[in-house]
KEDO-13262 format. One record per residue (C-alpha): residue in three letters; chain; residue number from 1; x, y, z. Coordinates in steps of 0.2 Angstrom, whole numbers, plus 2048, in hexadecimal, padded with zeros to 3 digits. Each point is the difference from the previous one (the first is absolute). Layout:
! residues N
REC  type  mol  seq  east  north   up
REC   ALA    A  NUM     X      Y    Z
...
! end
This chain:
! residues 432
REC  type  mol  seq  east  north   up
REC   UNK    A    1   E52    48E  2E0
REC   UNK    A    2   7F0    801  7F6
REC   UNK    A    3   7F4    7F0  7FE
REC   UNK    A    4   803    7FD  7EE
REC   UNK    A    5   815    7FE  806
REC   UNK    A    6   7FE    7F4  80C
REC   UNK    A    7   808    7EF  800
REC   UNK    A    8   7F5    7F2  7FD
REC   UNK    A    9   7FA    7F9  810
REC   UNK    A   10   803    7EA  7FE
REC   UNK    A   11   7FB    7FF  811
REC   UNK    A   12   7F1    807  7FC
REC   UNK    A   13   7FB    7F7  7F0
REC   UNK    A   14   806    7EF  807
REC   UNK    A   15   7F5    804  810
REC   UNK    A   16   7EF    803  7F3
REC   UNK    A   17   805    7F0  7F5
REC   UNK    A   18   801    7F6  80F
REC   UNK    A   19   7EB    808  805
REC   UNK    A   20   7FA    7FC  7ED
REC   UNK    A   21   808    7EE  800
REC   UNK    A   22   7F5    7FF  813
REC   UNK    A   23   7F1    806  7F9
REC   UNK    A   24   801    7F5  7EF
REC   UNK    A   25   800    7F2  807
REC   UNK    A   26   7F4    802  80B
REC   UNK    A   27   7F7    805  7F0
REC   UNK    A   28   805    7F2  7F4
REC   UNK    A   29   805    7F1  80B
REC   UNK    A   30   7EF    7F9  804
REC   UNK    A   31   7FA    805  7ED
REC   UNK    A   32   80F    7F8  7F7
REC   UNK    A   33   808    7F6  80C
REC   UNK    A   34   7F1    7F4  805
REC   UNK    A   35   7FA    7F7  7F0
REC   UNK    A   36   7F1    7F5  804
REC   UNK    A   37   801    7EF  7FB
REC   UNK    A   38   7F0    7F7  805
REC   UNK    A   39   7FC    800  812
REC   UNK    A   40   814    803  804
REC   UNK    A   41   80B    80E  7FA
REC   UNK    A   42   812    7FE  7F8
REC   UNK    A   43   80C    810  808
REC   UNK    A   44   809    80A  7F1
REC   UNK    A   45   80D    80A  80A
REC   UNK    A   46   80B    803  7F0
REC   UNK    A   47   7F2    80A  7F9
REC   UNK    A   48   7FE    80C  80F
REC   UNK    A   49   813    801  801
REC   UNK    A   50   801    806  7EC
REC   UNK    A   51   7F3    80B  804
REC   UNK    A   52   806    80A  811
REC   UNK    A   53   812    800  7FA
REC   UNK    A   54   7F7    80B  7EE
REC   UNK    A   55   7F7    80B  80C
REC   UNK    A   56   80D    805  80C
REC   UNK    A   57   80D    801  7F2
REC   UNK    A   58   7F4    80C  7F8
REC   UNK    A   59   7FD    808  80F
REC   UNK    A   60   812    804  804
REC   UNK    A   61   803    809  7F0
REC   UNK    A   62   7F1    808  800
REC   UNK    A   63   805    807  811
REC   UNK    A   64   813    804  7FA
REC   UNK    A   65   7F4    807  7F1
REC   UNK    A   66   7F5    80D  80B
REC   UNK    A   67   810    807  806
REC   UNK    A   68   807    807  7F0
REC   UNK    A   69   7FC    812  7FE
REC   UNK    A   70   7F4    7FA  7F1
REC   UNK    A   71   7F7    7F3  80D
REC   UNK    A   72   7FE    80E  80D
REC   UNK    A   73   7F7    80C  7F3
REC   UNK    A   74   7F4    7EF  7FB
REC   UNK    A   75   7FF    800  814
REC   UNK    A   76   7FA    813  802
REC   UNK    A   77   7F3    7FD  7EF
REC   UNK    A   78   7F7    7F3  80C
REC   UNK    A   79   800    809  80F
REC   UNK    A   80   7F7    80D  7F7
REC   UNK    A   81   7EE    7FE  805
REC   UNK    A   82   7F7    807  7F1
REC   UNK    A   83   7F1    7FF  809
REC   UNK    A   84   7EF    80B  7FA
REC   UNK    A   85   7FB    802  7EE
REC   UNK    A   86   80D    805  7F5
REC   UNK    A   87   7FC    812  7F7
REC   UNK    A   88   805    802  7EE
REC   UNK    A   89   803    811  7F6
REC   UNK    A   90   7F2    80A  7FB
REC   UNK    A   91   807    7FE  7F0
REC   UNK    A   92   804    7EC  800
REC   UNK    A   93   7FB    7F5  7F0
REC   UNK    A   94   7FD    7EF  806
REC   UNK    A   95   808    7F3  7F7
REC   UNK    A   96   7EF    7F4  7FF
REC   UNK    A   97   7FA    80E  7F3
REC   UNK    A   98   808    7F5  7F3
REC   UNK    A   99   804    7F1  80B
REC   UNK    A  100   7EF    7FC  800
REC   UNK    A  101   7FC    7FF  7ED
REC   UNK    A  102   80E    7F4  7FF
REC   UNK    A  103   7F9    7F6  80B
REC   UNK    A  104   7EE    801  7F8
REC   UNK    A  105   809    7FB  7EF
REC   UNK    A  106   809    7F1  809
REC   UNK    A  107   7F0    7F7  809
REC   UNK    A  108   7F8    801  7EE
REC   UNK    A  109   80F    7F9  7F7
REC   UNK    A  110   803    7F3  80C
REC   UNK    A  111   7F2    7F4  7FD
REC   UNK    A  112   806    7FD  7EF
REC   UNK    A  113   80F    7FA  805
REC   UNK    A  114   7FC    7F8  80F
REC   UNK    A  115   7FD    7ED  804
REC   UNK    A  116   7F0    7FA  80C
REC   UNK    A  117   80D    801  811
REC   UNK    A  118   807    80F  7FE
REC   UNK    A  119   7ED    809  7FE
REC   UNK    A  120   7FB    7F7  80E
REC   UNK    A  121   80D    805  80A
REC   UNK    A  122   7FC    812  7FA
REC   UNK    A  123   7EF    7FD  804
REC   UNK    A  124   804    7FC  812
REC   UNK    A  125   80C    80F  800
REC   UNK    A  126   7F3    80D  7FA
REC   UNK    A  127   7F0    7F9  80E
REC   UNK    A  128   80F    802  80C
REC   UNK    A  129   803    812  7FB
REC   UNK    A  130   7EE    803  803
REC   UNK    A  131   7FF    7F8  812
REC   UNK    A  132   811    809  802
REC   UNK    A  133   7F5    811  7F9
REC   UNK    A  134   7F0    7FC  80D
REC   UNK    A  135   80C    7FD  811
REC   UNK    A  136   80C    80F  7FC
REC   UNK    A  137   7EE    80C  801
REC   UNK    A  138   800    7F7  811
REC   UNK    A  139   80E    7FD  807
REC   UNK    A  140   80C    80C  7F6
REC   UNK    A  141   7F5    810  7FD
REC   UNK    A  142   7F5    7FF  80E
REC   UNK    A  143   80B    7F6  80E
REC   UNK    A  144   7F4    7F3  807
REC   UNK    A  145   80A    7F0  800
REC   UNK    A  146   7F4    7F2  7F8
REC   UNK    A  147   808    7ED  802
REC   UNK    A  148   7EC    7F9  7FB
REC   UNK    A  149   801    809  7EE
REC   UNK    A  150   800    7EF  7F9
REC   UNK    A  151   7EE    7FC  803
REC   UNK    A  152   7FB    811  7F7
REC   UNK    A  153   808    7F3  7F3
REC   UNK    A  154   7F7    7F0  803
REC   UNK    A  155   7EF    80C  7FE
REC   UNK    A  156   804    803  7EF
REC   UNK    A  157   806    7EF  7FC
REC   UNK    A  158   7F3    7F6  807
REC   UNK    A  159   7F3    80F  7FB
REC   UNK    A  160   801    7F8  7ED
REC   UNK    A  161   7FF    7ED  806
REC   UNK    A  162   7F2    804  80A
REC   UNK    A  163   7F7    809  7F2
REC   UNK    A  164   803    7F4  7F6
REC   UNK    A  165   7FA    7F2  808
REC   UNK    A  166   7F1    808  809
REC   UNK    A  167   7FC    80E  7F4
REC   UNK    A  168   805    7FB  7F1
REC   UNK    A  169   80B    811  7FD
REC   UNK    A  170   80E    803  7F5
REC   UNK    A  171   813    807  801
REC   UNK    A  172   7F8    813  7FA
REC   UNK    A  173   7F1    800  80B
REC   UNK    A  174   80A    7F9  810
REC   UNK    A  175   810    80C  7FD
REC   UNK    A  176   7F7    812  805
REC   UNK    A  177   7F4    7F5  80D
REC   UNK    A  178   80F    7F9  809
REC   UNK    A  179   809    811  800
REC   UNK    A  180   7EF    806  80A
REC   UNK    A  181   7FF    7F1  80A
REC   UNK    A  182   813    802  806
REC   UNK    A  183   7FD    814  805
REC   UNK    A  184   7F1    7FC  808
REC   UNK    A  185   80A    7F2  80C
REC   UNK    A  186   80F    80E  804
REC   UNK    A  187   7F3    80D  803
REC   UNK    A  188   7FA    7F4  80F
REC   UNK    A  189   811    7FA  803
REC   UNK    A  190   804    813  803
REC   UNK    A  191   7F2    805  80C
REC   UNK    A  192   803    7F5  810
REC   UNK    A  193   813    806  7FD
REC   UNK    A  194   7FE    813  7FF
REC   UNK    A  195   808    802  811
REC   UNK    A  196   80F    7F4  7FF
REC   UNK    A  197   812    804  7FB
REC   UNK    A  198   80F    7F5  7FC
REC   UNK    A  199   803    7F0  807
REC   UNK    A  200   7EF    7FE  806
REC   UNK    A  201   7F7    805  7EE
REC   UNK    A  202   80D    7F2  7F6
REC   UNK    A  203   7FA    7F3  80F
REC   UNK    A  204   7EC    803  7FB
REC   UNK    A  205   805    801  7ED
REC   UNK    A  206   80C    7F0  801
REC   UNK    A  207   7EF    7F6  80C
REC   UNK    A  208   7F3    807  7F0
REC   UNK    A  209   80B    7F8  7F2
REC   UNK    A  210   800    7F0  80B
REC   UNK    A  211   7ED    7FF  803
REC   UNK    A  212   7FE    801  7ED
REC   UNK    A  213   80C    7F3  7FD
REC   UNK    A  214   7F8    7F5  80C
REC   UNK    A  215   7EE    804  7F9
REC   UNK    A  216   806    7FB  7EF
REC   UNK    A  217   808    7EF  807
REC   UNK    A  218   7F3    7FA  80B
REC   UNK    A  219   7EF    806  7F9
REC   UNK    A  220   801    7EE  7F6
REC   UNK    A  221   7EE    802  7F6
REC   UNK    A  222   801    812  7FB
REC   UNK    A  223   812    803  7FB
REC   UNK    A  224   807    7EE  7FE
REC   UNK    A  225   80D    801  80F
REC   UNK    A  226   80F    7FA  7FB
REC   UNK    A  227   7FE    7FA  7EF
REC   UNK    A  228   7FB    811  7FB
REC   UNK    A  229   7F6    804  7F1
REC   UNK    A  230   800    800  7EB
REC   UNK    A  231   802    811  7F8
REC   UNK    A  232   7F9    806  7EF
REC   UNK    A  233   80A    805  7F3
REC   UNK    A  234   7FF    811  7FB
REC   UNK    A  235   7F6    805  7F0
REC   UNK    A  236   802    80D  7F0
REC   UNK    A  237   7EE    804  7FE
REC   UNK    A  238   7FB    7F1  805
REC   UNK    A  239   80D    7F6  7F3
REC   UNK    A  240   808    7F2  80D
REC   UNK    A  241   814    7FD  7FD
REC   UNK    A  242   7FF    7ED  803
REC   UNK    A  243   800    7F3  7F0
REC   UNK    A  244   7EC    7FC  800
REC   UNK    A  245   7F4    80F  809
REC   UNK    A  246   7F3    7FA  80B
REC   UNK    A  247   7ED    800  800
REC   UNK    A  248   804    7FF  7E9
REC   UNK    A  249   806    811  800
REC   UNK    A  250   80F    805  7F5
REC   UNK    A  251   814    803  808
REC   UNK    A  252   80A    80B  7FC
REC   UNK    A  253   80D    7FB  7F3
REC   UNK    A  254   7F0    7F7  7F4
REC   UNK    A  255   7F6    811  801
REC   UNK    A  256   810    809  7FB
REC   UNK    A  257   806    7F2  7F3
REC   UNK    A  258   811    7FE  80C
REC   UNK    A  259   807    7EE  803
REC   UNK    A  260   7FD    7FE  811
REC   UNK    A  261   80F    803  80D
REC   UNK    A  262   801    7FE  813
REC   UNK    A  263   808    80F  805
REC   UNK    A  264   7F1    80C  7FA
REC   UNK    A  265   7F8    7FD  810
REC   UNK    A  266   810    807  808
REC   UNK    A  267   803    80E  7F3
REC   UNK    A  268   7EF    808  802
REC   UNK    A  269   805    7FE  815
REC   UNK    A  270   80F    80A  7FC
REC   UNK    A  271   7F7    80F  7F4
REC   UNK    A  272   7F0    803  80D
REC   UNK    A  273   80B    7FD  80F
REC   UNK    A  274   80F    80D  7F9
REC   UNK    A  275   7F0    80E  7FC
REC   UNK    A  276   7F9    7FD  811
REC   UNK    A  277   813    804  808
REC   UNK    A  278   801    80E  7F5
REC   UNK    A  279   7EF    805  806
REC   UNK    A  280   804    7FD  811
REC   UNK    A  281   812    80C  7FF
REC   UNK    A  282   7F7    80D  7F8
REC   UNK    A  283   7F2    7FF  80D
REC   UNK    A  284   80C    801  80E
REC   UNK    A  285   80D    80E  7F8
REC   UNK    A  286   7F1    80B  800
REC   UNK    A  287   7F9    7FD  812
REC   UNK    A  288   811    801  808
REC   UNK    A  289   7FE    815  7FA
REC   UNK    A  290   7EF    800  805
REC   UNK    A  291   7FB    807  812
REC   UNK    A  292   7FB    7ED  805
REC   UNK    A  293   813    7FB  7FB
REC   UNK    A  294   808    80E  80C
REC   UNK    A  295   7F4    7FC  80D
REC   UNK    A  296   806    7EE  800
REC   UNK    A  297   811    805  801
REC   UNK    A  298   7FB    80C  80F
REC   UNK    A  299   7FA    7F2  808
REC   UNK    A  300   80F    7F5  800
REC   UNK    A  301   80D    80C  806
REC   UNK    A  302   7F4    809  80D
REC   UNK    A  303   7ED    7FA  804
REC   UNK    A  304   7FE    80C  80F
REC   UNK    A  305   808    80F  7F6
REC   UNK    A  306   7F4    7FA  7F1
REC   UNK    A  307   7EF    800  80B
REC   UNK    A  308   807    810  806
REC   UNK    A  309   7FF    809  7F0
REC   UNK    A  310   7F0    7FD  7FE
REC   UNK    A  311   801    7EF  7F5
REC   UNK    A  312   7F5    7F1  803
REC   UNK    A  313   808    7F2  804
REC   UNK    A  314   7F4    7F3  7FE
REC   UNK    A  315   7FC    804  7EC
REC   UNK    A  316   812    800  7FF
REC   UNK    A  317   803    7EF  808
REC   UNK    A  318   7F1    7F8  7F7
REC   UNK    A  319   805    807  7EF
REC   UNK    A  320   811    7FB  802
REC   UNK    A  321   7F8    7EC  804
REC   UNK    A  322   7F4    7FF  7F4
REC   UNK    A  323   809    807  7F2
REC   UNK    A  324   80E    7F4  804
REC   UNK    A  325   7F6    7F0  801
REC   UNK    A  326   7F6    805  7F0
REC   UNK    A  327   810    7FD  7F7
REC   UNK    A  328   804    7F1  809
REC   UNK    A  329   7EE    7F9  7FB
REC   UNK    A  330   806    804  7EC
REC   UNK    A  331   80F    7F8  803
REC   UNK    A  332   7F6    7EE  808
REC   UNK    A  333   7F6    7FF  7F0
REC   UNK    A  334   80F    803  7F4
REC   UNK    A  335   80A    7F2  80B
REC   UNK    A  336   7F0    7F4  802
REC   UNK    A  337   7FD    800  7EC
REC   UNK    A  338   814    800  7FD
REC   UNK    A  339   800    7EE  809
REC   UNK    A  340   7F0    7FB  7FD
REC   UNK    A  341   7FC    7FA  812
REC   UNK    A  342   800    808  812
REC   UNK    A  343   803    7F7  810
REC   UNK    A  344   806    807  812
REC   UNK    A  345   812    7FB  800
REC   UNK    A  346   801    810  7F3
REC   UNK    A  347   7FD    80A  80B
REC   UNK    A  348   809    801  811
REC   UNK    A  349   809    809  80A
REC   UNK    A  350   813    800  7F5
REC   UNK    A  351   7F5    807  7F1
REC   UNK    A  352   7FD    810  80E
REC   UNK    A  353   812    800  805
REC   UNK    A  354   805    7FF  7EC
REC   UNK    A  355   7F5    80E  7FD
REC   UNK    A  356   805    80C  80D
REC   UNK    A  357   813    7FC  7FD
REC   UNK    A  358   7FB    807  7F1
REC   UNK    A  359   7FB    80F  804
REC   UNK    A  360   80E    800  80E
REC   UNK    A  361   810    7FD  7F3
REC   UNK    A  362   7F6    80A  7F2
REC   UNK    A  363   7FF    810  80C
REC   UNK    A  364   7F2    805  80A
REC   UNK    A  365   7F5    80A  7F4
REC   UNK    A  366   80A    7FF  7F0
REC   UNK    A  367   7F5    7FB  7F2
REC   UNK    A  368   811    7FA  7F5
REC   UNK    A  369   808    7F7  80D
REC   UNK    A  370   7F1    7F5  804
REC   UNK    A  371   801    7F9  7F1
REC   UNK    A  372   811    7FF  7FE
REC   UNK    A  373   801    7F5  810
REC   UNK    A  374   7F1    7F6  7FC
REC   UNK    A  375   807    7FA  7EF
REC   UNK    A  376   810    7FC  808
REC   UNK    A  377   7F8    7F7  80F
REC   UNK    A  378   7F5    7F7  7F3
REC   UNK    A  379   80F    7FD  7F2
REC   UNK    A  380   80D    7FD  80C
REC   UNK    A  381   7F8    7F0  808
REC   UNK    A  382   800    7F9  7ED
REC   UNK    A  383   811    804  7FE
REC   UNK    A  384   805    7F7  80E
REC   UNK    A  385   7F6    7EF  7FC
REC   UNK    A  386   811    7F6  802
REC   UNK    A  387   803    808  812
REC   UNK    A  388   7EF    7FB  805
REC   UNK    A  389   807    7FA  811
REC   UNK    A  390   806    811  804
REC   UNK    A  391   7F3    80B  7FB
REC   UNK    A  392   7F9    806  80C
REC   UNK    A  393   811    804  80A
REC   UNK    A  394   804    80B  7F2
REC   UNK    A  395   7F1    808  7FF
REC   UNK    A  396   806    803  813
REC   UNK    A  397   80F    806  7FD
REC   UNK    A  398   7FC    80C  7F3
REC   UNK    A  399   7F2    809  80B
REC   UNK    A  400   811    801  80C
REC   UNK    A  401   80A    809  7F4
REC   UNK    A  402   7F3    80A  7F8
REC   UNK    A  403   7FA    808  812
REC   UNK    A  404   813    802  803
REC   UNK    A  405   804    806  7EE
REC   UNK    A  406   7F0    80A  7FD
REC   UNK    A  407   7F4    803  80F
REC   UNK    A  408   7F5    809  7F6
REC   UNK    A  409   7FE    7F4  7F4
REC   UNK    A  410   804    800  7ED
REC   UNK    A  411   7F9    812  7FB
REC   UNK    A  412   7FD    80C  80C
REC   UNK    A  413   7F1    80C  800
REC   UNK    A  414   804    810  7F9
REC   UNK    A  415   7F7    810  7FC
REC   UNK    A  416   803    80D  7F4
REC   UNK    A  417   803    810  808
REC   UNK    A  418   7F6    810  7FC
REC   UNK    A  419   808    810  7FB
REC   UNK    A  420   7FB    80E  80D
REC   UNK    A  421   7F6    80F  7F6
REC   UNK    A  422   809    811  800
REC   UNK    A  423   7F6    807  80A
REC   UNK    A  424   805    7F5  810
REC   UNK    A  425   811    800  7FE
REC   UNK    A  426   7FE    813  801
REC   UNK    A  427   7F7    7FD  810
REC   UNK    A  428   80D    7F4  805
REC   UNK    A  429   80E    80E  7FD
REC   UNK    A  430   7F8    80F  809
REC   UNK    A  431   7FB    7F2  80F
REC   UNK    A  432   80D    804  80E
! end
């Protein structure tokens, strides 16, 4: 008798609804069973009840599900382990050829029609597709694991307060400066951790981003510690966007005979921000074809086989960092004039996680799924204002399903394939 003509198996289902029922309420009994009411608690076993009896009920037919013939072909699609980069046809149009235009025609329709929270949740999408851009040059092309990314972050951010407050510099002469100043601090980061590998690598990555955080927190009469620091508004040849410029000079919407609106501030955010992206993706397409983009990707699946054919592994680590924290220091100053203010909470260790799940649930390498995954991740949270308890537990559970559903992430890397010449396959032919 073949599989697909088997009887169902009750025993079998029952047995796994009875293990999902365990395991949820280990999972949701102290989260929605305790509820804190001052310094006691009040016990909501009906809760926890409603909750395990959904999930071993879904369980149960999802087991009696999996048994069907159509549930044992889903089974063999995830046992598949579609690992490696995907090669396409030498002939294969890619759909982003006009994907991309529509998308370039949206983002320039959409601030006509948008209100001041949807652009700044935009905003916040869009310098999280660019930290999600830096870390995948890390992490995804190159395979060092960074958990510190988020002080290449608090460079850039605190780069424009500083300059401001010390220097007297602007949004334009802080944005190229803070790039440099990020690069420089990943260059160092890179050299005492040219020899290390895996766990011990994220370990001195996780300790830099920490050190930075603490700096910012502590060093009281340089970077204000905790109550962090003002940040200028950005300017359009030095026209200010608020209602009355400084020093007598002219804003914006007076200069331009406008009535004067709030959200130009933002709006402006949005166009140089969305340019820089686009910048950025173009930048990156093009060095992931270059030689410096292949040696990255030797690096990650092979160092030894990589030093062995003659590359040099220490440019390749080094330009891997410091390009990557070059776009996490455009990314500070783009978040620091978006909120107007900078202080160390913005910059700890979840931001480093929430930046490398990016990467992670985009796929490791894949330009489009990074910033797939980083609007969701950004967007999603928005979404879920009214669940606010629960958050986090769902931002859990979807990393479960998505390493289950898709280990390699949204979009794999692929290739196109190269057609052979004639003359080699004529090689190939007379080759015994």
């Amino acid at each position: 008798m073949s599989a697909a003509n088997k009887p169902l198996d009750i025993k079998k289902s029952a047995v796994d609804a009875i293990l999902a029922g365990l395991i949820s309420l280990i999972v949701f009994g102290p989260i929605v069973g305790v509820v804190l009411d001052g310094y006691s608690f009040n016990l909501q076993p009906a809760r926890v009840g409603w909750l395990v009896a959904i999930v071993m009920l879904g369980r149960f037919c999802l087991s009696l599900f999996l048994q069907t013939p159509k549930g044992l072909k889903i089974l063999q699609g995830f046992e598949s382990t579609s690992s490696g980069v995907h090669v396409l046809a030498p002939d294969y149009k890619s759909r982003l050829r006009w994907i991309i235009p529509v998308l370039i025609v949206i983002a320039i329709v959409f601030p006509f029609f948008a209100n001041k929270y949807l652009l700044t949740v935009v905003i916040l999408g869009l310098i999280y597709v660019l930290l999600g851009l830096g870390l995948n040059i890390v992490v995804g092309l190159a395979g060092l694991l960074d958990l510190g990314y988020v002080a290449f972050y608090a460079i850039g951010a605190y780069g424009l307060a500083l300059g401001y407050q010390y220097l007297g510099l602007g949004f334009w002469t802080v944005l190229p400066l803070a790039a440099i100043a990020a690069a420089l601090a990943g260059c160092i980061l890179g050299f005492p951790v040219l020899r290390m590998h895996g766990d011990y690598l994220a370990i001195v990555t996780l300790g830099f981003g920490e050190i930075i955080r603490l700096v910012l927190n502590n060093w009281l009469s340089f970077t204000g510690g905790p109550n962090g620091m003002p940040v200028p508004s950005p300017t359009f040849f030095g026209l200010e966007f608020g209602r009355r410029a400084k020093d007598g000079g002219v804003p914006f919407h007076e200069f331009f005979g406008l009535e004067y609106n709030a959200n130009i501030k933002f709006l402006f955010i949005y166009i140089v921000l969305f340019l820089v992206v686009l910048l950025v993706l173009y930048i990156k397409h093009r060095l992931t074809r270059m030689p410096v983009g292949r040696a990255w990707e030797a690096l990650r699946e092979d160092e030894i086989a990589c030093r062995a054919m003659g590359l040099n592994h220490v440019l390749v680590k080094l330009s891997a960092f410091t390009l990557g924290a070059s776009t996490a220091g455009l990314a500070g100053v783009f978040f620091a004039s978006y909120q107007g203010f900078v202080n160390p909470s913005s910059f700890t260790f979840f931001e480093s996680a929430l930046i490398l799940a990016i990467v992670v649930l985009g796929g490791m390498g894949s330009t489009v799924g990074v910033v797939i995954a980083a609007f969701v991740l950004t967007v999603a949270p928005e979404l879920l204002r009214s669940f606010s308890e629960y958050r986090v537990l769902l931002f859990g559970v979807l990393m479960v399903l998505m390493m289950i559903w898709r280990p390699r992430g949204l979009i794999r890397i692929s290739r196109v394939g190269v057609t052979p010449r004639k003359g080699a396959l004529a090689y190939e032919r007379k080759a015994p």
